[in-house]
C-alpha positions as CSV (number, residue, x, y, z in Angstrom):
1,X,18.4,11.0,15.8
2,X,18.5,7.5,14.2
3,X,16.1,6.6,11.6
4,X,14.0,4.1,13.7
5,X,12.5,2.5,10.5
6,X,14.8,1.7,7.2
7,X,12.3,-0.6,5.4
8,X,8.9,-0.1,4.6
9,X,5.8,-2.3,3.3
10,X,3.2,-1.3,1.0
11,X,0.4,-3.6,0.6
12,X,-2.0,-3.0,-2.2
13,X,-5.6,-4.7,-1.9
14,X,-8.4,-4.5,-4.3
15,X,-11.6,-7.0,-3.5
16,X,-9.1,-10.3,-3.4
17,X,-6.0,-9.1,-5.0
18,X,-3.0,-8.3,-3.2
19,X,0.8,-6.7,-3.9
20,X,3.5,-6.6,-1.9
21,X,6.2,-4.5,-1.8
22,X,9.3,-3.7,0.1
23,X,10.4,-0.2,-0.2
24,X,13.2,1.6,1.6
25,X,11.9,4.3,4.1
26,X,13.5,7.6,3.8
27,X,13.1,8.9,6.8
28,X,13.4,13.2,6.1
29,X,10.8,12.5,2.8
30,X,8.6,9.6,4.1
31,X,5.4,11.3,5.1
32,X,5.3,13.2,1.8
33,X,6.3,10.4,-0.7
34,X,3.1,7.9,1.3
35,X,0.9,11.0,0.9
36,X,1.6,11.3,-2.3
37,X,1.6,7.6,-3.2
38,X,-1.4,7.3,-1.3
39,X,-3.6,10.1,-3.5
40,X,-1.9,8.4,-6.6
41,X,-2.6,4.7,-6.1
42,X,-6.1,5.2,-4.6
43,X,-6.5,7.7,-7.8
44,X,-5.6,4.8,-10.1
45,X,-7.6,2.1,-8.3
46,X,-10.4,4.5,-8.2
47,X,-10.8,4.0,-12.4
48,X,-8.9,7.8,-12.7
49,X,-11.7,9.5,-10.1
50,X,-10.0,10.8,-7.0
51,X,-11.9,10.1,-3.9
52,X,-12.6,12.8,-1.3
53,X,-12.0,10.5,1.8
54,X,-8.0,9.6,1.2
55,X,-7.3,13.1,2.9
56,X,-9.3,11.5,6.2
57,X,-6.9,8.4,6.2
58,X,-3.8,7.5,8.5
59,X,-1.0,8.9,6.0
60,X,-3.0,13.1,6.2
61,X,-4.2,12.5,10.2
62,X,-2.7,12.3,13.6
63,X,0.7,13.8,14.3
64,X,2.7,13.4,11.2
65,X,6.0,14.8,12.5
66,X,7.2,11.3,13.9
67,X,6.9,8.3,11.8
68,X,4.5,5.4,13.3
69,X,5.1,1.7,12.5
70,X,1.8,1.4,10.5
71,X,-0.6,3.6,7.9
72,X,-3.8,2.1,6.6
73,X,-6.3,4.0,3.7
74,X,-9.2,1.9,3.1
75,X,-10.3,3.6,0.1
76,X,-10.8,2.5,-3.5
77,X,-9.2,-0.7,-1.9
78,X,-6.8,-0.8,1.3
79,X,-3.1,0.5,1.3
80,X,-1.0,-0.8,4.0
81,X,2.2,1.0,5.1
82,X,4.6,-1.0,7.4
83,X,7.2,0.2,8.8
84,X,10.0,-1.9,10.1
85,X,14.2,-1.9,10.5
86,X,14.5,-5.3,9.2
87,X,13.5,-6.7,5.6
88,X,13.0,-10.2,7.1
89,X,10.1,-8.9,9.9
90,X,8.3,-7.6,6.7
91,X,8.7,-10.9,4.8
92,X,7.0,-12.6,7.9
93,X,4.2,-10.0,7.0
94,X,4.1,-11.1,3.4
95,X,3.9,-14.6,4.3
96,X,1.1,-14.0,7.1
97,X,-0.8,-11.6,4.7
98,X,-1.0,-14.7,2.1
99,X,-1.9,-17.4,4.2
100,X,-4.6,-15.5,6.2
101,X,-5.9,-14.0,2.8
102,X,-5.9,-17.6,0.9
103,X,-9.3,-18.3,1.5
104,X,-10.9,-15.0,0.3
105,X,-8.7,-15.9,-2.7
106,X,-10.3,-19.2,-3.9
107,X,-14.2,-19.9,-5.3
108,X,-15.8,-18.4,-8.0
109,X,-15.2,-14.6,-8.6
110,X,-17.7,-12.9,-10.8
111,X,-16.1,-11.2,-14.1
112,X,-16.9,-7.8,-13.7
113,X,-15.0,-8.0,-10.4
114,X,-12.0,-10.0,-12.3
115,X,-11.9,-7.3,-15.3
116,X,-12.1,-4.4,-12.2
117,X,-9.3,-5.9,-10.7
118,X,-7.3,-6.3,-14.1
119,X,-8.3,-2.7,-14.6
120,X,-7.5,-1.1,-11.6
121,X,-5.3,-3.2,-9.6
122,X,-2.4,-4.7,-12.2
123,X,0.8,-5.4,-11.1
124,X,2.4,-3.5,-13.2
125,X,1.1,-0.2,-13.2
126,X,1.5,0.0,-9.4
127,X,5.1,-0.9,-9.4
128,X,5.6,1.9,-11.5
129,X,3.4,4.2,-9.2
130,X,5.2,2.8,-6.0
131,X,8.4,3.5,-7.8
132,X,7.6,7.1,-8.7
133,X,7.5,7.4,-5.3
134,X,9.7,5.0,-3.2
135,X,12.7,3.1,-3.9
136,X,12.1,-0.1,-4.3
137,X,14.4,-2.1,-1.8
């Protein structure tokens, strides 16, 4: 059988902070490599604390023998996994995400919540989680 998905996106949210990325979606490894993303990334965005709810999300219920177009974990933030075959459909995404998510973005943001989100949502580290675990397309 044909892998029905080749591409994946992975969005990372944390109170108004979003990343984006497009990963390549493997199709014999995928369910482990978003569980284990999944219990990593929440883990980190969590402060280092592991929360007991990740293992009740989309990527650990349902049947996971056949890959479905879309994941989400709201946990220590959301994590969104979309699955499509073309990189351009997941750019549209991208581009939707922002401008529906442009107003939560501007106003006044208190500075705890700015530090939290330097803390526990930085660019950066969660490349280099995503990349542990996906290839980065």
């Amino acid at each position: 059988m044909e892998n029905k998905y080749k591409y994946t996106l992975i969005i990372s949210q944390y109170y108004h902070s979003y990343h984006y990325f497009i990963v390549k979606c493997n199709e014999g490894e995928f369910i482990k490599q978003m569980q284990d993303l999944t219990i990593e990334l929440d883990k980190y965005k969590g402060g280092g604390i592991e929360n007991n709810h990740t293992s009740q999300s989309d990527p650990f219920y349902g049947d996971l023998t056949e890959i479905r177009s879309r994941y989400n974990v709201n946990a220590n933030g959301d994590i969104y996994f979309i699955n499509s075959c073309y990189v351009n459909n997941l750019q549209g995404v991208i581009q939707r995400s922002i401008s529906d998510t442009s107003y939560g973005r501007q106003g006044f943001k208190k500075k705890s919540v700015l530090n939290d989100i330097e803390k526990n949502h930085n660019y950066n580290e969660i490349f280099k989680i995503i990349e542990k675990h996906f290839e980065i397309a």
